[in-house]
Structure formats: structure tokens, C-alpha cells
mmCIF file of the N, C-alpha and C atoms, coordinates in Angstrom:
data_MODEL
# 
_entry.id   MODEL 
# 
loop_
_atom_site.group_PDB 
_atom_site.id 
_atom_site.type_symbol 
_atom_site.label_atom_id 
_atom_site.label_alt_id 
_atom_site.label_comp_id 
_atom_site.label_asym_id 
_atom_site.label_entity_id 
_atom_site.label_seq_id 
_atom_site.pdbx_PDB_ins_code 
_atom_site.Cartn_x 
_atom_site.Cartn_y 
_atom_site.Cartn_z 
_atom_site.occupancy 
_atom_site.B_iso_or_equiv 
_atom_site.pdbx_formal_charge 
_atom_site.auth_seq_id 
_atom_site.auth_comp_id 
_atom_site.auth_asym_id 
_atom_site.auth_atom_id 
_atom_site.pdbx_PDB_model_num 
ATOM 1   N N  . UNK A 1 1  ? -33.218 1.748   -9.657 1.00 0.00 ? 1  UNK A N  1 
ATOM 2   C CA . UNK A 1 1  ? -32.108 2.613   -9.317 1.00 0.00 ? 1  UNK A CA 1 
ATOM 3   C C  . UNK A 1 1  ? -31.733 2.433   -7.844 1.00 0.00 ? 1  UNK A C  1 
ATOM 4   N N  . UNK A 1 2  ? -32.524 2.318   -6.796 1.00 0.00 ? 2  UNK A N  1 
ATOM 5   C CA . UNK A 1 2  ? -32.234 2.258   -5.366 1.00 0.00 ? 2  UNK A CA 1 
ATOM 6   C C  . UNK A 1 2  ? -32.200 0.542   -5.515 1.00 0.00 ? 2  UNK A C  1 
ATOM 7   N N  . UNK A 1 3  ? -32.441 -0.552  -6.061 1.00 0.00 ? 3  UNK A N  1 
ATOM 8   C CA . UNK A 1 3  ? -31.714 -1.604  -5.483 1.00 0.00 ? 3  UNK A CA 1 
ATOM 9   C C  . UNK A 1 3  ? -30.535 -1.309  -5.776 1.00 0.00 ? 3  UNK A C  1 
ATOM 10  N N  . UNK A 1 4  ? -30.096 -0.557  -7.193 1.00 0.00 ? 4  UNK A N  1 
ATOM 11  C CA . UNK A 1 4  ? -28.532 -0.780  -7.786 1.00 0.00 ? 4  UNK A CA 1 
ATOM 12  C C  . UNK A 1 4  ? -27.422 -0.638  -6.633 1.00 0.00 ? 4  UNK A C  1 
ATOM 13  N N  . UNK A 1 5  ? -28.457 0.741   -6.262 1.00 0.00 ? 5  UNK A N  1 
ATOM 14  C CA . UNK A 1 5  ? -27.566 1.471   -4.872 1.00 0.00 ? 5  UNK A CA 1 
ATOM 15  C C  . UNK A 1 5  ? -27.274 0.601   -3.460 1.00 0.00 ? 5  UNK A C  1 
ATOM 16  N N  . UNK A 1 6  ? -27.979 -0.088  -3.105 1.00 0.00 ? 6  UNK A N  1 
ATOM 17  C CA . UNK A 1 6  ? -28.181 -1.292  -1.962 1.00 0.00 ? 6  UNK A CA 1 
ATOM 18  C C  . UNK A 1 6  ? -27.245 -2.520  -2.639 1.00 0.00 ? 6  UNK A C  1 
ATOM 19  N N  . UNK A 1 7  ? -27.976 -2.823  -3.750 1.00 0.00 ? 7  UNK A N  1 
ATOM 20  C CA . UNK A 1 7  ? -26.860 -3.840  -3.860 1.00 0.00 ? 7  UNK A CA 1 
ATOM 21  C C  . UNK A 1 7  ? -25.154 -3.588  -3.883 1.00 0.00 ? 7  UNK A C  1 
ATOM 22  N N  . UNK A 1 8  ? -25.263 -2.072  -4.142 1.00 0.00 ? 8  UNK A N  1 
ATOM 23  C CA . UNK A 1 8  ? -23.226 -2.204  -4.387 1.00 0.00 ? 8  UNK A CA 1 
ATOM 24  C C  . UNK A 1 8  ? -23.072 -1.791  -2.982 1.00 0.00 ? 8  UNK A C  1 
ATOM 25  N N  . UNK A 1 9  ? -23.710 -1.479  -1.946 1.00 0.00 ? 9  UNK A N  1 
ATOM 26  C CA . UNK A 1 9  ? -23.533 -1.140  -0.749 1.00 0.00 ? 9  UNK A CA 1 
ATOM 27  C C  . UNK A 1 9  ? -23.330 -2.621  -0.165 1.00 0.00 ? 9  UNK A C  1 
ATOM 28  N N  . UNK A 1 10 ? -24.500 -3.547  0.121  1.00 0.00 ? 10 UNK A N  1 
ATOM 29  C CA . UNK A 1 10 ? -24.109 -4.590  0.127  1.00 0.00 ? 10 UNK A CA 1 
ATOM 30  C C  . UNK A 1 10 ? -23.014 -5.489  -0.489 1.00 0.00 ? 10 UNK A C  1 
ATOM 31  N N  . UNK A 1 11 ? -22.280 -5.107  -1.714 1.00 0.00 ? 11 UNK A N  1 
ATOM 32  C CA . UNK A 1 11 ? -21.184 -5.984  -2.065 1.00 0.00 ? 11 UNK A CA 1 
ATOM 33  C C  . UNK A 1 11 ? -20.054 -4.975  -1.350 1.00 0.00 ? 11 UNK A C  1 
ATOM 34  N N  . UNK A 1 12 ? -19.860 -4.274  -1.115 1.00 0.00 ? 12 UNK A N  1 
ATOM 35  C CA . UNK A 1 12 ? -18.871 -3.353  -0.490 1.00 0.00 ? 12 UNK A CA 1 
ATOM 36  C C  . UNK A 1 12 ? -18.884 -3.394  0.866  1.00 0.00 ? 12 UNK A C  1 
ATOM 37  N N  . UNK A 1 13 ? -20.079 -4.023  1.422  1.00 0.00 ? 13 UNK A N  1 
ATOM 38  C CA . UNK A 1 13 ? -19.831 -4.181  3.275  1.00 0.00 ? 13 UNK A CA 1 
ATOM 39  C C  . UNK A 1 13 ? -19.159 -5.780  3.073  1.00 0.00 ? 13 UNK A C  1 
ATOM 40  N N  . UNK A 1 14 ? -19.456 -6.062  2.390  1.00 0.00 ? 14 UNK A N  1 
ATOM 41  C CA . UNK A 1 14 ? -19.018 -7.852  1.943  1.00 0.00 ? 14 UNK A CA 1 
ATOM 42  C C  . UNK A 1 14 ? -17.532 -7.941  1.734  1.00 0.00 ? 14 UNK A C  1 
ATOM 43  N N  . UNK A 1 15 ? -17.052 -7.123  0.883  1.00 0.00 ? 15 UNK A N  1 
ATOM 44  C CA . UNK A 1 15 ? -15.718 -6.810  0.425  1.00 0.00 ? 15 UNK A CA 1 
ATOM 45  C C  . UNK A 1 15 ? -15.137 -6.087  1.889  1.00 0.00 ? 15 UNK A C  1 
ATOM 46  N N  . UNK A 1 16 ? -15.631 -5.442  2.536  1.00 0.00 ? 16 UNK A N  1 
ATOM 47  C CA . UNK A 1 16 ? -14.974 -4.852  3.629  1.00 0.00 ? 16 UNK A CA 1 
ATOM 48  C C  . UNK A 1 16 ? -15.031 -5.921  4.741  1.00 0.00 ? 16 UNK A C  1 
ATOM 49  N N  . UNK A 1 17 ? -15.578 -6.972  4.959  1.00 0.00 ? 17 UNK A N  1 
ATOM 50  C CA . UNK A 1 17 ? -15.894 -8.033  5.688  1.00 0.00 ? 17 UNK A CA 1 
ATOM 51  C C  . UNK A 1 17 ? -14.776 -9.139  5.474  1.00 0.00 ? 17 UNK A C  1 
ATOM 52  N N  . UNK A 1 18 ? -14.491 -9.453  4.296  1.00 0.00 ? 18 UNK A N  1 
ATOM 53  C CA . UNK A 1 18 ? -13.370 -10.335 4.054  1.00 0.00 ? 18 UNK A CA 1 
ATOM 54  C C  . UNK A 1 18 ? -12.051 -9.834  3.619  1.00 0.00 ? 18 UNK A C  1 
ATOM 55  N N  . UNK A 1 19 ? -11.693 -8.577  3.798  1.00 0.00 ? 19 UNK A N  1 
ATOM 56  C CA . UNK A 1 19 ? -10.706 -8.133  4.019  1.00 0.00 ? 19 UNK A CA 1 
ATOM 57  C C  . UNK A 1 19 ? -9.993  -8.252  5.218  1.00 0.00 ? 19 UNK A C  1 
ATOM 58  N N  . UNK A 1 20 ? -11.103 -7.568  6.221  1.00 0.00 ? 20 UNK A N  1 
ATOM 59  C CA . UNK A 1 20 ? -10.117 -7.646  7.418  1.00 0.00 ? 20 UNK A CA 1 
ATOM 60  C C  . UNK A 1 20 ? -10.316 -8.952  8.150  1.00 0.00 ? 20 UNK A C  1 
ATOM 61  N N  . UNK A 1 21 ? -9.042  -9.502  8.772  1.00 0.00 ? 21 UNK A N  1 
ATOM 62  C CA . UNK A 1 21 ? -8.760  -10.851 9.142  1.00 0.00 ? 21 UNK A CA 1 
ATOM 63  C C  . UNK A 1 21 ? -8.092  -10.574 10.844 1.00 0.00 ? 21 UNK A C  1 
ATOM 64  N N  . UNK A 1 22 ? -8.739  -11.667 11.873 1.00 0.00 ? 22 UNK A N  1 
ATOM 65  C CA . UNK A 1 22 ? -9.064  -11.566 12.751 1.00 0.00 ? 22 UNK A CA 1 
ATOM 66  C C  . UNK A 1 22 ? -7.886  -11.472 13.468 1.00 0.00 ? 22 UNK A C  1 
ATOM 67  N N  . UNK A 1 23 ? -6.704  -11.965 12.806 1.00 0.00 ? 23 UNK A N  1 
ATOM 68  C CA . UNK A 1 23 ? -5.140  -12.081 13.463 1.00 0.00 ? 23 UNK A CA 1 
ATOM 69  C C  . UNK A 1 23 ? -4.277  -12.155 12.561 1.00 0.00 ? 23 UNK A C  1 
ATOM 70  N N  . UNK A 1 24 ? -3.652  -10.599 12.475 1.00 0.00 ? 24 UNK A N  1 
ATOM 71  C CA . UNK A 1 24 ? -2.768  -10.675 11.363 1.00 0.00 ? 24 UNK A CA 1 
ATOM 72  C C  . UNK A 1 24 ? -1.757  -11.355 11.581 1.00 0.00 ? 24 UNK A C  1 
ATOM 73  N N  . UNK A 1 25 ? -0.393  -12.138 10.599 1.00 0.00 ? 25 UNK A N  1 
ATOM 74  C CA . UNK A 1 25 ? 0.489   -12.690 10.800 1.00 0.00 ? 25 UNK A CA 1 
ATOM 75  C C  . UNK A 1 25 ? 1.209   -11.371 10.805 1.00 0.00 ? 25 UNK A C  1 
ATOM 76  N N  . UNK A 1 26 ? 2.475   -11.609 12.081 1.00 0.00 ? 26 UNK A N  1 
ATOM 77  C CA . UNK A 1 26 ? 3.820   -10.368 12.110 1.00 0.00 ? 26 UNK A CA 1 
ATOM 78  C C  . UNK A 1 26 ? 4.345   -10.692 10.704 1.00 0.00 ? 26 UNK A C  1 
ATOM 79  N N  . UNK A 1 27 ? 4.882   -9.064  10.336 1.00 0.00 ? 27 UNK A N  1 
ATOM 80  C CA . UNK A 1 27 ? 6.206   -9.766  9.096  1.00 0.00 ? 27 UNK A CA 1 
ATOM 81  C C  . UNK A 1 27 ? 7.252   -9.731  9.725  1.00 0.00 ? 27 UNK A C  1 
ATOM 82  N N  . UNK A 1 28 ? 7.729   -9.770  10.722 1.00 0.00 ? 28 UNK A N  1 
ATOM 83  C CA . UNK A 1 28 ? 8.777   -9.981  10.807 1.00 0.00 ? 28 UNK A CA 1 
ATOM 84  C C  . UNK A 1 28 ? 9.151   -10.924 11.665 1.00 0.00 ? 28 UNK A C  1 
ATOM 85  N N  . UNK A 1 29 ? 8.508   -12.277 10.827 1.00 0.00 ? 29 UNK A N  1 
ATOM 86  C CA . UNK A 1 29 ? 8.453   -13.584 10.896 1.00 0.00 ? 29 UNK A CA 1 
ATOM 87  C C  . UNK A 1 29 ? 10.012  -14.104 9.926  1.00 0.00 ? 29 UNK A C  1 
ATOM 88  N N  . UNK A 1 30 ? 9.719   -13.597 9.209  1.00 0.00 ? 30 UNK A N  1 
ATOM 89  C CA . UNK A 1 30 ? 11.130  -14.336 8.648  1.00 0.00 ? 30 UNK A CA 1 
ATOM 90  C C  . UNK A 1 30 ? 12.623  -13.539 9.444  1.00 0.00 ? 30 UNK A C  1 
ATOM 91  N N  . UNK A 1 31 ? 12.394  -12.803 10.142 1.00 0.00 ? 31 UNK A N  1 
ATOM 92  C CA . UNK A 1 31 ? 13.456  -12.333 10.544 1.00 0.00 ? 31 UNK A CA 1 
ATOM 93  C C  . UNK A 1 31 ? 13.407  -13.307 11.873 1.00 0.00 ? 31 UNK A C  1 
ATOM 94  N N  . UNK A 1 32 ? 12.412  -13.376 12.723 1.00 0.00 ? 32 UNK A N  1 
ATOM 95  C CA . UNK A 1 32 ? 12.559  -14.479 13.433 1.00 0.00 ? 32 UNK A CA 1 
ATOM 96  C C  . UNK A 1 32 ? 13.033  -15.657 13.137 1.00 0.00 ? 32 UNK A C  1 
ATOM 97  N N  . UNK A 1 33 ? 13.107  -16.305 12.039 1.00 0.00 ? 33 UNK A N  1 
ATOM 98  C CA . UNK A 1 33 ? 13.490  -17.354 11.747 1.00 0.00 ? 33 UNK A CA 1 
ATOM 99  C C  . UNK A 1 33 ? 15.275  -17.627 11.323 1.00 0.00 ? 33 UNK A C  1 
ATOM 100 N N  . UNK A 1 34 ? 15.848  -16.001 10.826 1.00 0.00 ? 34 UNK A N  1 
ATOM 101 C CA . UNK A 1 34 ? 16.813  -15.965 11.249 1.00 0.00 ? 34 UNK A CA 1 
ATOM 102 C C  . UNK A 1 34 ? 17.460  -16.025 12.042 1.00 0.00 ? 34 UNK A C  1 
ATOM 103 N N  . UNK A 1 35 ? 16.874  -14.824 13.169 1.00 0.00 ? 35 UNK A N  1 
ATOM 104 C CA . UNK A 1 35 ? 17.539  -15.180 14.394 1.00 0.00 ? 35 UNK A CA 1 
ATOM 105 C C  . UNK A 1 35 ? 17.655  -16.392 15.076 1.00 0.00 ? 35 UNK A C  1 
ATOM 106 N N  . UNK A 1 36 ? 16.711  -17.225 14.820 1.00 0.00 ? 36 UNK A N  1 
ATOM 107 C CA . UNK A 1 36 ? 16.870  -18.922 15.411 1.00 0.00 ? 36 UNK A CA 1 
ATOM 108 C C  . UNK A 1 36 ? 17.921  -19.746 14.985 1.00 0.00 ? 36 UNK A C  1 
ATOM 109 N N  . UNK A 1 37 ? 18.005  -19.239 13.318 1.00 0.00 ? 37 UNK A N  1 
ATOM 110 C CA . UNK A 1 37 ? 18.972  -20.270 12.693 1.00 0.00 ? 37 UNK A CA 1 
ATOM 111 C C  . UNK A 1 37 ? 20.765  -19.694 13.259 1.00 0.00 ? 37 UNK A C  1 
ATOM 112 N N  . UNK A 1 38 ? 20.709  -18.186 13.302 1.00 0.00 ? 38 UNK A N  1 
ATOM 113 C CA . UNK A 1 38 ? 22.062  -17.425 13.865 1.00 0.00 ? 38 UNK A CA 1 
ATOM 114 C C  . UNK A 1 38 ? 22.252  -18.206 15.394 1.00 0.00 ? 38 UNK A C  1 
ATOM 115 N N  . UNK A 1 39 ? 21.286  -18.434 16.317 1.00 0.00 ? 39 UNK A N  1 
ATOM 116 C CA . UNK A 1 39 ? 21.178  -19.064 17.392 1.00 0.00 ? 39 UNK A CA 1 
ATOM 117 C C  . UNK A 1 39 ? 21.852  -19.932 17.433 1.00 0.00 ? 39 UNK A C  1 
ATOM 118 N N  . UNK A 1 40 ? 21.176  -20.988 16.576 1.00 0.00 ? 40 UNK A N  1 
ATOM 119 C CA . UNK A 1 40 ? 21.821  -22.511 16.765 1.00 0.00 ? 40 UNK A CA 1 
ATOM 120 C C  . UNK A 1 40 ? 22.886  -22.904 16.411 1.00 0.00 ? 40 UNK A C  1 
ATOM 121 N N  . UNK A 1 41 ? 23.599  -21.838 15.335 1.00 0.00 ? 41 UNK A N  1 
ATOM 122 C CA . UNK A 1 41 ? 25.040  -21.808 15.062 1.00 0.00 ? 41 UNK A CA 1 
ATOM 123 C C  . UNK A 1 41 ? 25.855  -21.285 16.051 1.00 0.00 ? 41 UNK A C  1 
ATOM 124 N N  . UNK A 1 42 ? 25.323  -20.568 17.213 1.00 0.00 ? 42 UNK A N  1 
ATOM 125 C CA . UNK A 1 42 ? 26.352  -20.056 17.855 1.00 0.00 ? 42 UNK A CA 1 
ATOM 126 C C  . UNK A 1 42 ? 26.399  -20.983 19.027 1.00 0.00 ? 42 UNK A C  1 
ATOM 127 N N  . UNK A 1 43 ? 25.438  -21.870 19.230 1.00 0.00 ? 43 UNK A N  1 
ATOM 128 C CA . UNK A 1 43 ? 25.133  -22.434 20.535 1.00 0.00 ? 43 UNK A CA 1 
ATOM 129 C C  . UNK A 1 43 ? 25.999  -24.422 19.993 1.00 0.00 ? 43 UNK A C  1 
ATOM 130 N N  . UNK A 1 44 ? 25.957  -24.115 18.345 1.00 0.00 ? 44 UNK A N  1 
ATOM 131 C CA . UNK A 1 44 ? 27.076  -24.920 18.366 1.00 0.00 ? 44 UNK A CA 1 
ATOM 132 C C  . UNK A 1 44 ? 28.363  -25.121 18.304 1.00 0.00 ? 44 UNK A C  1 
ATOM 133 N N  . UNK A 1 45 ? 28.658  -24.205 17.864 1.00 0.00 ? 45 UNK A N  1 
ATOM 134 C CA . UNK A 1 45 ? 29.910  -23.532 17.932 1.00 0.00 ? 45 UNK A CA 1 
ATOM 135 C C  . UNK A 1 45 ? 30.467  -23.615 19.182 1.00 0.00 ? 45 UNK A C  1 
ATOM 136 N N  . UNK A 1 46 ? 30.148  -23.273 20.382 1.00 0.00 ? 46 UNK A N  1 
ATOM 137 C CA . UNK A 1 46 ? 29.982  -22.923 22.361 1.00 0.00 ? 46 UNK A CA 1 
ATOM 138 C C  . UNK A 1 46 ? 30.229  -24.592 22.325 1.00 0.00 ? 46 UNK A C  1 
ATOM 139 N N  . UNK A 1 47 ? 29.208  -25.288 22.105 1.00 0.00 ? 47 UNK A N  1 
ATOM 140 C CA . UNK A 1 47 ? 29.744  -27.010 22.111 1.00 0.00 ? 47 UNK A CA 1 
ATOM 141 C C  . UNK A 1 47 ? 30.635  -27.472 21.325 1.00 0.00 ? 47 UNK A C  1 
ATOM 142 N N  . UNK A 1 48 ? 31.264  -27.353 20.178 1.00 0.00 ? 48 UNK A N  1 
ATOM 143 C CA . UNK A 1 48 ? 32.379  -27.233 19.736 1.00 0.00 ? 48 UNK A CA 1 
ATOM 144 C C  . UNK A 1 48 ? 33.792  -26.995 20.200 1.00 0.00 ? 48 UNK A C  1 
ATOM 145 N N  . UNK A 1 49 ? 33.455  -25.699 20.967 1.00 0.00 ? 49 UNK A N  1 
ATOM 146 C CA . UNK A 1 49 ? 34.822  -25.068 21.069 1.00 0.00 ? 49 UNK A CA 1 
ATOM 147 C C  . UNK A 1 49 ? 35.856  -26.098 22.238 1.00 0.00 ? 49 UNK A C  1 
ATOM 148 N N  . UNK A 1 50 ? 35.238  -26.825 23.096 1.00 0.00 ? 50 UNK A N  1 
ATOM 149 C CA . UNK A 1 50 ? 36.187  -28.015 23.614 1.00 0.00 ? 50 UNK A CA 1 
ATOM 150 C C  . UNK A 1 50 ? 36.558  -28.830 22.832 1.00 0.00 ? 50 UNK A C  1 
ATOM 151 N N  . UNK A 1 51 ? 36.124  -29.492 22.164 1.00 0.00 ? 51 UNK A N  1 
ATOM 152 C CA . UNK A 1 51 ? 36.505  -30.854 20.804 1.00 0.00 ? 51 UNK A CA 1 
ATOM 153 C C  . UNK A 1 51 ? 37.699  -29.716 20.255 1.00 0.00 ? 51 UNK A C  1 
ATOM 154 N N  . UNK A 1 52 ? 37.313  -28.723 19.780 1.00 0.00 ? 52 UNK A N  1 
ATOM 155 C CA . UNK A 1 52 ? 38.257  -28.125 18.632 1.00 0.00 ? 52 UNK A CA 1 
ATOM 156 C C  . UNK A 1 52 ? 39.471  -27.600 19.730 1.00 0.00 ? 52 UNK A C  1 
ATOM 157 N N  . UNK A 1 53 ? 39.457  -27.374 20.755 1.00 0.00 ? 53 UNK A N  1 
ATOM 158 C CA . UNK A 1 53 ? 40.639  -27.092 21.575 1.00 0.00 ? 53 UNK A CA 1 
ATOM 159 C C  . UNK A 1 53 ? 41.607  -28.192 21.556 1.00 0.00 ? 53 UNK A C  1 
ATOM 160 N N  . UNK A 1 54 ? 40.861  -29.383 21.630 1.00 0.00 ? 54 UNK A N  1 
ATOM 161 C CA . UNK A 1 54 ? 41.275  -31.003 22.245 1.00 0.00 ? 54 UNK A CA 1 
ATOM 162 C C  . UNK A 1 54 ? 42.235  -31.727 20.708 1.00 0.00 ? 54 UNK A C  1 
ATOM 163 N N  . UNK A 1 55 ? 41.228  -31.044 19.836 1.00 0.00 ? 55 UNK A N  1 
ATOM 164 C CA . UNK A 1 55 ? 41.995  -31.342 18.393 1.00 0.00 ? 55 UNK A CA 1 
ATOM 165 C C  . UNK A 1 55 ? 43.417  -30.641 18.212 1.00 0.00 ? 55 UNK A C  1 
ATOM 166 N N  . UNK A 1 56 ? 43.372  -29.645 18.313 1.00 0.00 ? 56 UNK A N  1 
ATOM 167 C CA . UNK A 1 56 ? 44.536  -28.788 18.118 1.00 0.00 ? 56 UNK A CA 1 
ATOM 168 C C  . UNK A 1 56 ? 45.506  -29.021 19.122 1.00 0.00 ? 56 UNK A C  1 
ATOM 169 N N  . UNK A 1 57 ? 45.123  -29.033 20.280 1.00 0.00 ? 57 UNK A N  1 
ATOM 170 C CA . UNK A 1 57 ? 46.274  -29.958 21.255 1.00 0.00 ? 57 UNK A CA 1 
ATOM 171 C C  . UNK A 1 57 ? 47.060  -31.166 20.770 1.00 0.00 ? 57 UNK A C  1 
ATOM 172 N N  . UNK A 1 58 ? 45.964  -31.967 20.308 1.00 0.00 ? 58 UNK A N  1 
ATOM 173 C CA . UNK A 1 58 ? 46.706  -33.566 19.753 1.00 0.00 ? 58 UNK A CA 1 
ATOM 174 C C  . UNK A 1 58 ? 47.142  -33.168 18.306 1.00 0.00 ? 58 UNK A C  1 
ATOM 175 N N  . UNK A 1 59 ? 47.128  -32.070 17.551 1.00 0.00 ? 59 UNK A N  1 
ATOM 176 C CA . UNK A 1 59 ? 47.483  -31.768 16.559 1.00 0.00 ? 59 UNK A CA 1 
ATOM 177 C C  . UNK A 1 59 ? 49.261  -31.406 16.858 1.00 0.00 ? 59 UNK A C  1 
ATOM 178 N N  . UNK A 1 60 ? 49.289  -30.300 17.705 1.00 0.00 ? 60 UNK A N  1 
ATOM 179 C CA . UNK A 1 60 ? 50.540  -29.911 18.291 1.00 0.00 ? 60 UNK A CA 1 
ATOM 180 C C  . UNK A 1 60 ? 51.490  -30.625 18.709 1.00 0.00 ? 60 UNK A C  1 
ATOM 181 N N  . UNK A 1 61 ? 51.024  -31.598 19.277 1.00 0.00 ? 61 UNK A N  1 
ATOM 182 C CA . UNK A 1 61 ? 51.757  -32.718 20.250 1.00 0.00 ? 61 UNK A CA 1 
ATOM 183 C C  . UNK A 1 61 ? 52.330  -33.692 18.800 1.00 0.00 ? 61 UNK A C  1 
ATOM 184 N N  . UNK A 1 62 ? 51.860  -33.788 17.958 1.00 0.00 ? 62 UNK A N  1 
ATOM 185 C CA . UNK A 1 62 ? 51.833  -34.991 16.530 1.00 0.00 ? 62 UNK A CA 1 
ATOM 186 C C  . UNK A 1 62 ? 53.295  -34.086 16.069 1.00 0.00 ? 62 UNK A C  1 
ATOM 187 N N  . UNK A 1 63 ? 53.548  -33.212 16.069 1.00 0.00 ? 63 UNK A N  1 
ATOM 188 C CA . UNK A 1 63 ? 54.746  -32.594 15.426 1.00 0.00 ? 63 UNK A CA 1 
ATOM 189 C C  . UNK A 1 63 ? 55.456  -32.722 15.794 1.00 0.00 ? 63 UNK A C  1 
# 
């Protein structure tokens, strides 16, 4: 009767041992990954916006 008791004590410090993990990952990791991808669209867009000025000029001028 007292190993039964030791042993589920022992599987329960075991189970409480590999539960907790030394560095949780953030969740709001995928939201980071949005904001990067919203980033790089806007930062191309910013390099864009001369070409697309330069287009529409020689577009205007063609008429």
C-alpha cells in the first residue's frame, strides 16, 4: 500500500517535471510575423512610389 502511494507520487513529480518547459514560446508570434510581412509591403510601396510617379508622367505626356 505505501509503495502504491510513493510510486504515484513519484509519477506525478515526473509528470510535473516535463510539463514545465524552461522557455516558453510568445503566442504572439504569429502576429509578429504579420507585422513583418505588413512592413515589407509598405517599405515597398515607399520604393515604388517614384517609378509609379515617373510612369504616369510618361503615361500623360503619350496622349
Amino acid at each position: 500500500m505505501n509503495f502504491s502511494r510513493v510510486l504515484l507520487l513519484v509519477f506525478a513529480c515526473l509528470v510535473a517535471l516535463c510539463s514545465v518547459g524552461a522557455a516558453p514560446e510568445p503566442r504572439w508570434k504569429g502576429f509578429k510575423k504579420i507585422e513583418k510581412v505588413g512592413r515589407n509591403i509598405r517599405k515597398g510601396i515607399e520604393k515604388a512610389g517614384p517609378a509609379i510617379t515617373i510612369l504616369g508622367q510618361a503615361k500623360a505626356l503619350g496622349k
